[in-house]
N, C-alpha and C positions, 0 to 999 in steps of 0.2 A: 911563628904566627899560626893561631891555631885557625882552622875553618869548621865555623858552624854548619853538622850537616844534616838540611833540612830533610824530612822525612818525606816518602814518596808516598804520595796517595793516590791508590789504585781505581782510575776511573770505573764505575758502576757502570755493569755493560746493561745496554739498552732490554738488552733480551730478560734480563732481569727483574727489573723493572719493569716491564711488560706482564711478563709473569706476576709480581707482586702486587698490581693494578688488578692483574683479571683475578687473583685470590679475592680480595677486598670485594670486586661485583658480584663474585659468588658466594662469598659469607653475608652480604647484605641483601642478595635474593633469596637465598636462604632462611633469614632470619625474618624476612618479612612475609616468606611463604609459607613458615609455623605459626606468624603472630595468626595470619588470616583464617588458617583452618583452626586453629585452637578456636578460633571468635568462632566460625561456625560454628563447629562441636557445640560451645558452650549455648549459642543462638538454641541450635538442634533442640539437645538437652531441654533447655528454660522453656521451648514453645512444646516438649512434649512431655511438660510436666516433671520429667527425672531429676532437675533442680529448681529450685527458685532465685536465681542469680538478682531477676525483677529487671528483663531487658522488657521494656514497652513499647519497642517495634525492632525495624530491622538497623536504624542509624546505625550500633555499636560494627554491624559487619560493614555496611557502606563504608563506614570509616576505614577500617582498616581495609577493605577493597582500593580504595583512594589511596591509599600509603603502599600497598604492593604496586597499583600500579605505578606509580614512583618510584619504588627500589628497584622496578624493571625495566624500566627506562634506562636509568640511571646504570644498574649492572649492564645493559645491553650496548653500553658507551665504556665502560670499564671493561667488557670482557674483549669486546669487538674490534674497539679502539674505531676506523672509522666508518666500515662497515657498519658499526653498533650506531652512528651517529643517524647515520642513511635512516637504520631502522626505527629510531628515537623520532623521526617525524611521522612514521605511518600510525608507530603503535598506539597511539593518543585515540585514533578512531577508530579503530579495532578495539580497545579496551569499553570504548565509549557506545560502540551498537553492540558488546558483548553484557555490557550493565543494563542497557536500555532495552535489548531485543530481546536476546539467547536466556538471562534471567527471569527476566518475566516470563516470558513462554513458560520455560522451566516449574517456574515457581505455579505457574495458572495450570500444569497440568496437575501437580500436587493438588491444585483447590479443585478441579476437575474430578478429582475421584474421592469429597468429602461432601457430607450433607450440610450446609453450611447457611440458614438465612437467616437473614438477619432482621426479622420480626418475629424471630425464635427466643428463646430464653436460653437454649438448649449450648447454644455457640456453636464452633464447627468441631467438625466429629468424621472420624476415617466411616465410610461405605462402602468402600470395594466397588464393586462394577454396578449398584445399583442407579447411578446417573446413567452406563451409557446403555440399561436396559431400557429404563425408560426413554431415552431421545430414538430406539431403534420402536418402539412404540406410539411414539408422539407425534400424531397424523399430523398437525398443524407444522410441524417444525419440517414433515415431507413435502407438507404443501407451499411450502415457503420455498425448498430446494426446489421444486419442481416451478415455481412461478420464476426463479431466477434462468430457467432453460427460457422463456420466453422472454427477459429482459436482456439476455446476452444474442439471443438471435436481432432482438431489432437492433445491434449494432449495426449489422450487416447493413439494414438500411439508412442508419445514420450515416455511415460510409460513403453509400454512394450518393446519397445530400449533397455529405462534405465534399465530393469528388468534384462535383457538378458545380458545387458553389468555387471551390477553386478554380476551376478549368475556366469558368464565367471569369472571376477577378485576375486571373493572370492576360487575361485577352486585354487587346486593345479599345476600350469601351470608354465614354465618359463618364466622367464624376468616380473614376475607379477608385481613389484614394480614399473617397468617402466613404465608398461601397466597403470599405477593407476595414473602417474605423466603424461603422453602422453592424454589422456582423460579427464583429468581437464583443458589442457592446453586451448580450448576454453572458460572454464566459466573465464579462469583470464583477460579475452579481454572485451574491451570495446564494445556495439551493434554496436556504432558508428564505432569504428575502422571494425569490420564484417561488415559491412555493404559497406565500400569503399575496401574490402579487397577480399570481395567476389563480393558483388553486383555490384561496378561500377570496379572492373579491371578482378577480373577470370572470371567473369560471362557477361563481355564486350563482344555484338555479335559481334564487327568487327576483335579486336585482343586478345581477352580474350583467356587464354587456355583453360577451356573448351566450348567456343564456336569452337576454333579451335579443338579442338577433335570430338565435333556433326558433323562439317562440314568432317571431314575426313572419320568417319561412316556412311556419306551417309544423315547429314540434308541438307538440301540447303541453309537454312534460319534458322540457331540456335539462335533466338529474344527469350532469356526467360521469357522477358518483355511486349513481344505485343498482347499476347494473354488472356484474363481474367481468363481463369484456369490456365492454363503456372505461371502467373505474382503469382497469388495467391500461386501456388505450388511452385514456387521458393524462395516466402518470408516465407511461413511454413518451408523449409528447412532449410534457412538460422537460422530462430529463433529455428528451433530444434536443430541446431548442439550450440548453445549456452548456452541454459537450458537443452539439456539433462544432461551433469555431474552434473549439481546440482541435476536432480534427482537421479541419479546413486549414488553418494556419499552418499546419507541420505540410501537408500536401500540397500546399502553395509553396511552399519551401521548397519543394522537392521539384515542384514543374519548373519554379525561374534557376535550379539547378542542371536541367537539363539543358546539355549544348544545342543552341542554336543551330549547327552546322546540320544536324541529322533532318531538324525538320524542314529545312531547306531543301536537303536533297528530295524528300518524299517531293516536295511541291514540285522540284522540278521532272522527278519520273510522273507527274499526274496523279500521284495516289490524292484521294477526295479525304476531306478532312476526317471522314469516320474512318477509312483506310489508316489514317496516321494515326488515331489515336490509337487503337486495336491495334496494332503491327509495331509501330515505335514508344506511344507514351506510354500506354496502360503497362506494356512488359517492361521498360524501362522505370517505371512506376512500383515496380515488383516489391523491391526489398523495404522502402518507405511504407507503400501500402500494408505491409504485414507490420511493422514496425507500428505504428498509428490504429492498428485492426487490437495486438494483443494489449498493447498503451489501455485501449478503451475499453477492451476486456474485462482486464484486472480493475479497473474503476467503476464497471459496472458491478462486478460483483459486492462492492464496498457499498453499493447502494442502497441508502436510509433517510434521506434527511426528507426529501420529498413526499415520500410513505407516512412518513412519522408528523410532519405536520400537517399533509392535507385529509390522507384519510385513513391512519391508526392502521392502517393494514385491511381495511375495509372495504367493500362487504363479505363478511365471510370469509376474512383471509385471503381473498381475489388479488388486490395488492400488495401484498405481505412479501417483505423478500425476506433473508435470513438475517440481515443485520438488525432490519427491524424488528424481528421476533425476540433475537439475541436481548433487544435493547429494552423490549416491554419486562422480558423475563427476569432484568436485571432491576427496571423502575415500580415495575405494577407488584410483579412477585418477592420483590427482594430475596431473592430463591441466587445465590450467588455460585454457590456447590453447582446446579443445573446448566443457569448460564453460560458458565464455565465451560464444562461440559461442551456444550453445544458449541462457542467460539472454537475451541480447540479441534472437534471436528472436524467444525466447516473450515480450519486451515488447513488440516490435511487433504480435505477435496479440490480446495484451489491452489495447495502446491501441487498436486498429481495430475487438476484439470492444465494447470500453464504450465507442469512439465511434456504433457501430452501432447498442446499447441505447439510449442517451438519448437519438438521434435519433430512435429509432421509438416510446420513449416517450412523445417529448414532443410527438409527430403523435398518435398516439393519446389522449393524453390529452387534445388538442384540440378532435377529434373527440367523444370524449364529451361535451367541454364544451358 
């Protein structure tokens, strides 16, 4: 009796397959990370005249940007196995502020050092360093940088508004709840809507009501606009009464975080309420206060919207910050090459000025510690 004898088939070791997995992630990030530069190249090439392919913007490289980051994902689960898995959830937003941020930059410094407006006939055209001759020339563009030294100082005061107004709403007081909803009610506003709400109708010198009140107390001439400290004072008001509850709410956060237990003891050593604040909250206050102080910083400097609708940057560039100069040079001049220029600057001075703050904040905050 004969016996059929079946063949032995040699289990496929894991390791193998493993292997054979992460070849495939690396031949398909490979081949996606030819398609991509080849598309540049070709992009390069057609936008510098060396071929006429006839690409009519940048889609063709998007596109293929959007498919490497897919085959990178994708290789990053194939080489990694489940490591690569971990990594396949981050990469999505890192590929996503590297499209949206690190590109554009990039690509704005290229338009940065070309003559480029576009009420020209000319198109854009390489210049070399004659944009950043001219912005180290362009009085107005210093005096824009120099009015933003006075718009970042009156944070300071804004601060301690906010401090006051919090310290007021964390207290035991009635109608508190209100008082909490009554003091947000500016940050839910548009700057734009503040800006026509205050700056071109209550702040109106011929029928505005508070010009009609200046004039009833004896101004003659209630122009909150036509004088260069006036104009400047009146746009820092306008912008404090709109960021201060966002500072107020983060610093009210911070006081009903603080344990009860501490200021109980002060009461009972007798320390008087200014003793407690000085000695336990303001220091206890420490690392939120700075947190809230650079918060407002950085959003000071982005300040435009209020400038630009109430008063052009007027008089005389008085209120003129740099975004709004930025933003005429980009509307009134169509000067885009310039512009450029200028934005690109002015980030290199606010990455070096908020590299500068958190470094010495966070020495000093040490220091106290």
């Amino acid at each position: 009796m004969s016996q059929t004898i079946m063949p032995t088939l040699s289990p496929v070791e894991p390791k193998t397959v493993q292997l054979t997995t992460a070849r495939r992630g690396k031949l398909l990030l490979l081949a996606a990370t030819v398609l991509l530069f080849a598309v540049l190249i070709l992009q390069i090439a057609d936008v510098a005249g060396i071929t006429t392919i006839g690409f009519v913007s940048w889609q063709p490289l998007l596109f293929a940007y959007i498919v490497w980051s897919v085959a990178l994902c994708a290789a990053q689960v194939l080489i990694r196995g489940e490591a690569g898995q971990r990594a396949a959830f981050v990469l999505p937003a890192v590929l996503f502020t590297v499209a949206m941020v690190v590109f554009p930059t990039v690509f704005g410094l290229y338009i940065a050092f070309t003559d480029w407006n576009l009420s020209a006939a000319a198109g854009r055209r390489f210049n070399g360093l004659d944009n950043l001759r001219t912005l180290f020339a362009d009085v107005y563009f210093w005096n824009a940088l120099l009015n933003m030294v006075y718009y970042v100082l009156s944070v300071l005061v804004q601060y301690a508004i906010a401090f006051g107004l919090a310290l007021l709403l964390n207290a035991e007081i009635k109608a508190r709840k209100f008082f909490r909803v009554a003091f947000l009610l500016p940050l839910m506003l548009s700057p734009v809507a503040v800006s026509w709400m205050i700056g071109k109708s209550l702040m109106e010198y011929r029928f505005g009501p508070a010009a009609t009140l200046a004039r009833y107390l004896g101004w003659d001439n209630p122009a909150f606009f036509s004088t260069p400290w006036l104009a400047r004072t009146s746009i820092m008001a306008m912008d404090a009464w709109v960021s201060i509850p966002f500072m107020m709410i983060l610093l009210l956060a911070g006081l009903q975080a603080l344990p009860a237990e501490i200021k109980e003891a002060a009461k009972v050593d007798g320390a008087s309420g200014w003793q407690s604040f000085k000695e336990i909250t303001f220091p206890l206050m420490l690392p939120v206060s700075m947190t809230v102080i650079i918060l407002r910083i950085i959003f000071q400097l982005k300040l435009a919207d209020i400038v630009i609708n109430v008063t052009a940057g007027g008089p005389g560039g008085a209120t003129d910050t740099v975004s709004s100069f930025i933003f005429r040079e980009y509307r009134d001049r169509s000067n885009v090459g310039y512009g450029t220029m200028l934005a690109e600057f002015y980030l290199v001075i606010i990455i070096i000025f908020v590299a500068l703050i958190l470094k010495g904040a966070s020495r000093w905050m040490q220091r106290e510690n």
